[in-house]
Steps between C-alpha positions, in 0.01 A plus 500: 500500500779739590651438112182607345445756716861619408430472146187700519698782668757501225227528208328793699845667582587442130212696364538731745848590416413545143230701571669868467710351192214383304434613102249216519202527726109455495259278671353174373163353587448116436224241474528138514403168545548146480566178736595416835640219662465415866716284716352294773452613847568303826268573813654512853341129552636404185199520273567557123355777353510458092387828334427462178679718195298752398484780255608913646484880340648805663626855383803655649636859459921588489715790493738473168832586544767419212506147538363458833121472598312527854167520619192322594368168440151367558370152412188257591425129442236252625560165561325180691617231736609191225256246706182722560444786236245689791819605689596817287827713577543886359867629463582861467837584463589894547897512455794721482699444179832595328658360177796551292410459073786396320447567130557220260422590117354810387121505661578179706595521848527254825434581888573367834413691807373389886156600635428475883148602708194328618299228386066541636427136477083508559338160547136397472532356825707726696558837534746672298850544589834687345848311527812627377604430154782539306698324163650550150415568168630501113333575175542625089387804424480594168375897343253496269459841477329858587566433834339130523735221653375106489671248706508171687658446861524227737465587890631261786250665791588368902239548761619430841165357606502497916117564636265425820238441290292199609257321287395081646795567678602455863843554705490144618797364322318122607233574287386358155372814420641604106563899617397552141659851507750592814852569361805561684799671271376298172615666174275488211694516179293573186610588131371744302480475127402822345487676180346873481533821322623811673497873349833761609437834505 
C-alpha cells in the first residue's frame, strides 16, 4: 500500500511541477463503459462470497498538463451473489487519479497512472457502507480530432473491505451460522474493462 501510495504522490507532484511550464493545457471530460470482474470475498466465519462479473459506466473529469493528467473519477456497477441472484450489490467508485501519456505514433498514445479514494458498496440487504479503495490503471488513447479523444483502459481497483455489518450473522465463533456479509480486512479486487470517448478543451 505504501508503494502505490508513493506512486500516486509522484504522478500528482509530476503534474504539479509542470504546471507553471506548461504550453499544453486544457481539461478533458470522459465517458465510458464496459465490464467488470469481481474476485471472491471471504467472510470472517469463512463463508464465500462469489460476486458475479458484471457490466459498469462512469465519467471522470482531469486537469491536462503536457503529458500529465489529474482529476476525478466516478464509476458504478451492479452485480449479484453467483448462488442467489436476489442478493444485489451497488459499487460506486469516486477516486483521485493521475496519469502520465506517453505518445506512440502520430494520434496514438498510451497511459498509466494510479487512482486512490473510496469505494460506497450498498447492498440490498444491508446498509450501505464506504471502504477505502485504491489501484492502477493503463490505456490507448488515440485523437480523432476537433477536440474528441476515443480510448480503451484497463483498471486493477482494491477495496479494503473491513465492516460491522451483520446480516444471519452472530459473534459466536461455535456457530453454524454463514455470516453472509461480516468482513474483517478482505480486499475485493475487480477489473475494469472500459472503452469511452472523452472531449479536451
Amino acid at each position: 500500500m505504501k508503494t502505490l501510495l508513493g506512486i500516486i504522490t509522484t504522478l500528482g507532484l509530476f503534474s504539479a511541477s509542470h504546471y507553471t511550464h506548461a504550453a499544453d493545457t486544457g481539461f478533458a471530460i470522459s465517458a465510458f463503459s464496459g465490464y467488470s470482474t469481481n474476485h471472491d470475498l471471504q467472510t470472517t466465519k469463512e463463508f464465500k462470497v462469489d460476486l458475479e462479473d458484471s457490466s459498469h459506466f462512469g465519467v471522470s473529469a482531469d486537469r491536462v498538463v503536457n503529458n500529465t493528467r489529474y482529476g476525478l473519477f466516478y464509476s458504478f456497477n451492479e452485480t449479484e451473489f453467483a448462488d442467489n441472484e436476489i442478493a444485489k450489490v451497488d459499487m460506486e467508485y469516486l477516486l483521485f487519479q493521475s496519469a502520465i501519456e506517453i505518445p506512440i505514433y502520430d494520434n496514438l498514445s498510451s497511459y498509466v497512472g494510479a487512482h486512490i479514494g473510496v469505494n460506497r458498496v450498498t447492498p440490498n440487504f444491508a446498509e450501505a457502507d464506504d471502504f477505502f479503495a485504491s489501484g492502477l490503471f493503463t490505456g490507448l488513447d488515440y485523437n480523432i480530432g476537433a477536440g474528441f479523444h476515443a480510448f480503451t483502459e484497463l483498471r486493477w481497483m482494491a477495496t479494503i473491505v473491513k465492516n460491522t455489518s451483520h446480516v444471519v450473522c452472530d459473534d459466536d465463533p461455535q456457530t453454524q451460522d454463514n455470516c453472509i456479509w461480516h468482513f474483517d480486512g478482505d480486499v475485493l479486487n475487480q477489473f475494469q474493462l472500459s472503452a469511452g470517448l472523452n472531449y479536451r478543451f
